[in-house]
Backbone atoms as SQL, in Angstrom:
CREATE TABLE atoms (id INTEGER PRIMARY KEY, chain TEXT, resi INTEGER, resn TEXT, atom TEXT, x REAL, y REAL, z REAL);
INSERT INTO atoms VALUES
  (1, 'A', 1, 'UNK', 'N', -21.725, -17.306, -2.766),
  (2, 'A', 1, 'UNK', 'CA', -22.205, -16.408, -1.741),
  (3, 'A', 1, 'UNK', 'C', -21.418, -16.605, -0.449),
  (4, 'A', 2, 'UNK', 'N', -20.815, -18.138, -0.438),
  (5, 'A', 2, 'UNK', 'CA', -20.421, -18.066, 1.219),
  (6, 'A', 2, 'UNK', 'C', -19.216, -17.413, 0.769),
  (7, 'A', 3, 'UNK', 'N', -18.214, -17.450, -0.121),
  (8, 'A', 3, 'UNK', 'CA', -17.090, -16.828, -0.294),
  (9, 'A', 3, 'UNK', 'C', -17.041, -15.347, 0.282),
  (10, 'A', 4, 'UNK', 'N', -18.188, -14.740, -0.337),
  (11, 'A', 4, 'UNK', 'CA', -18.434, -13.041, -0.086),
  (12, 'A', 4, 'UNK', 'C', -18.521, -12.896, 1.321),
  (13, 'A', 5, 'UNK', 'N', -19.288, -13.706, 1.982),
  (14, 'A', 5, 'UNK', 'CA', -19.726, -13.779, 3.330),
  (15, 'A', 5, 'UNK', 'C', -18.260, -13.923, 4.152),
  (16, 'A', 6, 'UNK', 'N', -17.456, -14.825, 3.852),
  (17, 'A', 6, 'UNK', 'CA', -16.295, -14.691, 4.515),
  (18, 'A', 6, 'UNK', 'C', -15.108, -13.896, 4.332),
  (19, 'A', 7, 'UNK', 'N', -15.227, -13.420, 2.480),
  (20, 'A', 7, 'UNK', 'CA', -14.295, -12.261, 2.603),
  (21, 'A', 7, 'UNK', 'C', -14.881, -10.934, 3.237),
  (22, 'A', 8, 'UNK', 'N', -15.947, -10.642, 3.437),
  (23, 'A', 8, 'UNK', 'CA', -16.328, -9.201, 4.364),
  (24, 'A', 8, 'UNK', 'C', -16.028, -9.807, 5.898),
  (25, 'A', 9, 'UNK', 'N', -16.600, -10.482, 5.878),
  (26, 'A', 9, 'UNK', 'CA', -15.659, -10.665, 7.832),
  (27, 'A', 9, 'UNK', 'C', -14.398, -10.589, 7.681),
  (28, 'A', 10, 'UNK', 'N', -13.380, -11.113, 6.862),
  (29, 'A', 10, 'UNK', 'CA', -12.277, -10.850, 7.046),
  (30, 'A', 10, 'UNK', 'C', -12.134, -9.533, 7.057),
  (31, 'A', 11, 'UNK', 'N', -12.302, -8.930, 6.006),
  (32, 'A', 11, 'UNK', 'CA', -11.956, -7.225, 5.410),
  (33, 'A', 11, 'UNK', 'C', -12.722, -6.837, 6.780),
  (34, 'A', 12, 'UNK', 'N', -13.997, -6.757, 7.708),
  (35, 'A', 12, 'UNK', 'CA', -14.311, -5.933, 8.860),
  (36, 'A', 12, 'UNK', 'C', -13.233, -6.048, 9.678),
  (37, 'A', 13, 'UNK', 'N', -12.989, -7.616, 9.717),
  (38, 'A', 13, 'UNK', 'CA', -12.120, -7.417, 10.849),
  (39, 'A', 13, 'UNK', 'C', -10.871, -6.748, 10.779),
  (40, 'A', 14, 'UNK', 'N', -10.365, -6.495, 9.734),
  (41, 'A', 14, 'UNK', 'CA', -8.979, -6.274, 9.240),
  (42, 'A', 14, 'UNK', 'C', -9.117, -4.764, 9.209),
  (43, 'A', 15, 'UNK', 'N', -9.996, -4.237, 9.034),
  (44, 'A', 15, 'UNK', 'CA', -10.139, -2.759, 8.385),
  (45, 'A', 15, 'UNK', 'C', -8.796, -2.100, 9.222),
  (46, 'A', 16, 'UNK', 'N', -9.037, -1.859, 10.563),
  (47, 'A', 16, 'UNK', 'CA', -7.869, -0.996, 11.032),
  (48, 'A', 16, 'UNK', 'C', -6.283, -1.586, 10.453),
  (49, 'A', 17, 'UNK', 'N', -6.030, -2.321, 10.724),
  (50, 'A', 17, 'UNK', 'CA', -4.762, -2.723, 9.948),
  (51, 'A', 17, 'UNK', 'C', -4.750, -2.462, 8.415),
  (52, 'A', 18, 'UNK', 'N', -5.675, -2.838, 7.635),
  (53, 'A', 18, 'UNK', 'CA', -5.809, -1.698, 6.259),
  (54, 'A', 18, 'UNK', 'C', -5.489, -0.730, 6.431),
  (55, 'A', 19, 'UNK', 'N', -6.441, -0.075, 6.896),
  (56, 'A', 19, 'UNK', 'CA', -5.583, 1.698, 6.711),
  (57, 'A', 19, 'UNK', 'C', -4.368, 2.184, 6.779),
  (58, 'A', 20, 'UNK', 'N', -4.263, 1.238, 8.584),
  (59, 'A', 20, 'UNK', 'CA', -2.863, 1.668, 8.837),
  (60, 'A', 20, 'UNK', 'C', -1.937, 2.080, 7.556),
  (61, 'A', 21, 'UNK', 'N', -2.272, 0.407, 6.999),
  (62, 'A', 21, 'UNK', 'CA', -0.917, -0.189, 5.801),
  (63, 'A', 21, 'UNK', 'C', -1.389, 1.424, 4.882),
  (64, 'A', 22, 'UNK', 'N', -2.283, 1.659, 4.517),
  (65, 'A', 22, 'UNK', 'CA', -2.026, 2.568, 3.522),
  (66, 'A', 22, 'UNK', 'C', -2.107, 3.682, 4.316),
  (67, 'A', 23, 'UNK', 'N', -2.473, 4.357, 5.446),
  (68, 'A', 23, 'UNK', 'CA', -1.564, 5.375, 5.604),
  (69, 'A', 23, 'UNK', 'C', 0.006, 5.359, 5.684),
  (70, 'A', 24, 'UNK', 'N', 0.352, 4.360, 6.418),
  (71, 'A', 24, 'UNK', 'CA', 2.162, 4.043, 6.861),
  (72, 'A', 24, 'UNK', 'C', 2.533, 4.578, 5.212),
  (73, 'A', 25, 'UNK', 'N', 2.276, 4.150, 4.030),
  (74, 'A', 25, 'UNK', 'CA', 2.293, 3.661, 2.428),
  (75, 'A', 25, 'UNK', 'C', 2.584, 5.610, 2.218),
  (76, 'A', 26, 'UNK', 'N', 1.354, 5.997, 2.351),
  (77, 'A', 26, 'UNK', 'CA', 1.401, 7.207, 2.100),
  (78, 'A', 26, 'UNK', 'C', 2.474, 8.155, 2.964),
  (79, 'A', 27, 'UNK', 'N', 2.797, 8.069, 4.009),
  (80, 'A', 27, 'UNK', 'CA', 3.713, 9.053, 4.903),
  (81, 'A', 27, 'UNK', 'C', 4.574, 8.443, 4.140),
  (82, 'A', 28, 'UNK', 'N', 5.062, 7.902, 3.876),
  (83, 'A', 28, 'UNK', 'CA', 6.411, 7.216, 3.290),
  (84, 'A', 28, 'UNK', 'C', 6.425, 7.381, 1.859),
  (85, 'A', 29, 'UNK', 'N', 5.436, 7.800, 1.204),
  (86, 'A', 29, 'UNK', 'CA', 5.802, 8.516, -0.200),
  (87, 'A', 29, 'UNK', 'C', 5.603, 10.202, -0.216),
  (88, 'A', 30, 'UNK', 'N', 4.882, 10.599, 1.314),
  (89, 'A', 30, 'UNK', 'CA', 5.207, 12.206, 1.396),
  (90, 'A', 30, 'UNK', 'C', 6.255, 12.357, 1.841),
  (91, 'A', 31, 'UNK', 'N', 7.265, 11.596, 2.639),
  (92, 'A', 31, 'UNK', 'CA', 9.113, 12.111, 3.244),
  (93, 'A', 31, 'UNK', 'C', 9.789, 11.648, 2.034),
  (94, 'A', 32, 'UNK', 'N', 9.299, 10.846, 1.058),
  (95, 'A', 32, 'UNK', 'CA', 10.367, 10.671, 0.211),
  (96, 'A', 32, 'UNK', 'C', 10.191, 11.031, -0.901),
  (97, 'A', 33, 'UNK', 'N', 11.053, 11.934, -1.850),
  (98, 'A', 33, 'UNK', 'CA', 10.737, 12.548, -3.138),
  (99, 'A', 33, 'UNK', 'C', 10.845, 11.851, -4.025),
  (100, 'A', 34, 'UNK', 'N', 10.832, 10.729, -4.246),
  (101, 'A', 34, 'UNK', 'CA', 11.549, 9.701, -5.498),
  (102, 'A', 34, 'UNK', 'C', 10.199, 9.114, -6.325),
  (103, 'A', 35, 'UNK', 'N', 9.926, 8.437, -7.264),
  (104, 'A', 35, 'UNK', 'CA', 9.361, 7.814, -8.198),
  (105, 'A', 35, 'UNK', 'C', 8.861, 6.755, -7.561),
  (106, 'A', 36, 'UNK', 'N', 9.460, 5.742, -7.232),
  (107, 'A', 36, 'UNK', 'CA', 8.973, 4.181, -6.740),
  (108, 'A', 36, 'UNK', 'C', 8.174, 4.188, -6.161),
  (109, 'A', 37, 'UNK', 'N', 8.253, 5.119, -5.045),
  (110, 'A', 37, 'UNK', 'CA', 7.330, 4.821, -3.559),
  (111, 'A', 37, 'UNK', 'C', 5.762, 5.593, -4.051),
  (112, 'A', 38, 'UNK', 'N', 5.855, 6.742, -5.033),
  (113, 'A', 38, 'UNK', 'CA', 4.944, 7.120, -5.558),
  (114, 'A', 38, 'UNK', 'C', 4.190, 5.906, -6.338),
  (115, 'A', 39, 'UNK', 'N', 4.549, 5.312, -7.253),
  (116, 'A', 39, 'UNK', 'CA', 4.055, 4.653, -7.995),
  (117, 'A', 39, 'UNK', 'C', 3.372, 3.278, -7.258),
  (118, 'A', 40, 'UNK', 'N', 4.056, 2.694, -6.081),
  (119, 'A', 40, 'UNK', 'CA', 3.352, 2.004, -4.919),
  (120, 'A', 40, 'UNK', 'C', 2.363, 2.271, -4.478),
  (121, 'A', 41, 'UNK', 'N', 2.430, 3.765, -4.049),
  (122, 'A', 41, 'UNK', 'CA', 0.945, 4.465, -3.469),
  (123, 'A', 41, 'UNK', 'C', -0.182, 4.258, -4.364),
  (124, 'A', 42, 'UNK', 'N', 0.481, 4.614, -5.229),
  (125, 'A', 42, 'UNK', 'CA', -0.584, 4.847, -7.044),
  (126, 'A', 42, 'UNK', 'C', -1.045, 3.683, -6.668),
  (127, 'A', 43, 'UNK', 'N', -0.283, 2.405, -6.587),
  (128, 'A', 43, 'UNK', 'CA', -0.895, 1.612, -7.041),
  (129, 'A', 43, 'UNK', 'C', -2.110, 0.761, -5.972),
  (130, 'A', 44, 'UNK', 'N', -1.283, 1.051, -4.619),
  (131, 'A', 44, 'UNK', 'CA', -2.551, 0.702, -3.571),
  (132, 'A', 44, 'UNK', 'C', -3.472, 1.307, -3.721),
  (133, 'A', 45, 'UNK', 'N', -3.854, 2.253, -4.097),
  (134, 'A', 45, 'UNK', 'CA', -5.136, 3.308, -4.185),
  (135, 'A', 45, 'UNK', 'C', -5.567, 2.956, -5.129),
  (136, 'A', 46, 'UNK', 'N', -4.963, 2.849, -6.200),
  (137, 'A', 46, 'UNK', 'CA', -5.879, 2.070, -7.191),
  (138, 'A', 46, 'UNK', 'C', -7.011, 1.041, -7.253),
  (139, 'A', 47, 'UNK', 'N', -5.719, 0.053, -5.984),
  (140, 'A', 47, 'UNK', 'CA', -6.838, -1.140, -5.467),
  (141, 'A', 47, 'UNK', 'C', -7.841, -1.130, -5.079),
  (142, 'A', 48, 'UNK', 'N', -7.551, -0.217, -3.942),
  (143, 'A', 48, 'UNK', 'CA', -8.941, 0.038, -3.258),
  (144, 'A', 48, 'UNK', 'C', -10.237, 1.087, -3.816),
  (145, 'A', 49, 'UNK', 'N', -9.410, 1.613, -5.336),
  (146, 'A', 49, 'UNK', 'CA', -10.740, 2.509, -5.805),
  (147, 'A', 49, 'UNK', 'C', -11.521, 1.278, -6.191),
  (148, 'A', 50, 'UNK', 'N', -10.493, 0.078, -7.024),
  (149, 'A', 50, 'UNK', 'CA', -11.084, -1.007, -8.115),
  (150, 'A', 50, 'UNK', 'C', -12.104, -1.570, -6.384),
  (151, 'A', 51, 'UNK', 'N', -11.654, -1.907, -5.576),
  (152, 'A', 51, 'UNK', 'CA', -12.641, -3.031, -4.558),
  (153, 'A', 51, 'UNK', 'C', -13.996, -2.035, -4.496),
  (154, 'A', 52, 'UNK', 'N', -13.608, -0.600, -4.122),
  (155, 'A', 52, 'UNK', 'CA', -14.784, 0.362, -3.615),
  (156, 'A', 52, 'UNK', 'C', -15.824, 0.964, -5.049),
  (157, 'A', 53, 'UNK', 'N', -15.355, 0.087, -6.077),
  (158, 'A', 53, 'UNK', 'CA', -16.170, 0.295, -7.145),
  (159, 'A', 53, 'UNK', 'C', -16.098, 1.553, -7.587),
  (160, 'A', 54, 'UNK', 'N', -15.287, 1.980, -7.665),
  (161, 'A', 54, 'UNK', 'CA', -14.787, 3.633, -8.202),
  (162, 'A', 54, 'UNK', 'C', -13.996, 3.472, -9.290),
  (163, 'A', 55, 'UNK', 'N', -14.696, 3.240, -10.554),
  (164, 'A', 55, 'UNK', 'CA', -14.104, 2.435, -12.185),
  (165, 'A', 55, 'UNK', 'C', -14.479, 3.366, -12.913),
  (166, 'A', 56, 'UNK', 'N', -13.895, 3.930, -13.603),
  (167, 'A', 56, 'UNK', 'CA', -13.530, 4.885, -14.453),
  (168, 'A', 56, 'UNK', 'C', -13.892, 6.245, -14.515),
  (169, 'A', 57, 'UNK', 'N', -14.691, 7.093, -14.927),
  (170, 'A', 57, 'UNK', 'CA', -14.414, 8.578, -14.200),
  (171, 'A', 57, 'UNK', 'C', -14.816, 8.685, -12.732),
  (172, 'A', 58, 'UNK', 'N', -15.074, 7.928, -12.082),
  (173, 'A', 58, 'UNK', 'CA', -15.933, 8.220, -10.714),
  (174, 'A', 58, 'UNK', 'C', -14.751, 8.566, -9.640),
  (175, 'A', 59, 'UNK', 'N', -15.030, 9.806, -9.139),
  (176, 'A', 59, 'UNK', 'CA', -13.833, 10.174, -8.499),
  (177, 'A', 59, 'UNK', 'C', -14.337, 9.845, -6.966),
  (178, 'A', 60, 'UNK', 'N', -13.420, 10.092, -6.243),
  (179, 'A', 60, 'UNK', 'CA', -13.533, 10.016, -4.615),
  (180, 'A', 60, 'UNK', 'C', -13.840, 11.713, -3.851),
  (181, 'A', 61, 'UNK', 'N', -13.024, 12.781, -4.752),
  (182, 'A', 61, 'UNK', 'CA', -13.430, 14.039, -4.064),
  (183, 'A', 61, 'UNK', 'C', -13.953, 14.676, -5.546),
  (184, 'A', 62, 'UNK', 'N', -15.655, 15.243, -4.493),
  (185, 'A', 62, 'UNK', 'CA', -16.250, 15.570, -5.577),
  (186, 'A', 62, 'UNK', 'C', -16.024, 17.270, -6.098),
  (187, 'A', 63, 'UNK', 'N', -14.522, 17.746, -5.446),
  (188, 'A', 63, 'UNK', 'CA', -14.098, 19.077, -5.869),
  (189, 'A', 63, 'UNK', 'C', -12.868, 19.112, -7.282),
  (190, 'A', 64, 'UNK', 'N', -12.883, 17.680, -7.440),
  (191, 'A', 64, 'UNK', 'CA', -11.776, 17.272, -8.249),
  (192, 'A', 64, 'UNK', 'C', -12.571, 17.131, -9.877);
């Protein structure tokens, strides 16, 4: 339990620098047309579906 307790203070405190990183992540796979930087994105988003408990059909937009 104390583990959890100290990884959410970290992650609150961090949140803005999170995003940043994955917006910066994302502008940088919309200016660039190539494979890699896509598959990076893929894969940060992935992460954060797996942390935000979004595991297997559960989507994020419910028009999708």
């Amino acid at each position: 339990m104390e583990f959890l307790t100290g990884a959410w203070g970290w992650i609150s405190s961090n949140i803005p620098q999170l995003l940043q990183l994955v917006g910066a992540a994302s502008i940088v796979a919309t200016m660039t047309p190539n494979k890699t930087d896509d598959k990076i994105v893929q894969w940060i988003l992935d992460a954060i579906n797996f942390l935000g408990g979004n595991l297997g059909k559960a989507k994020n937009d419910p028009s999708k």
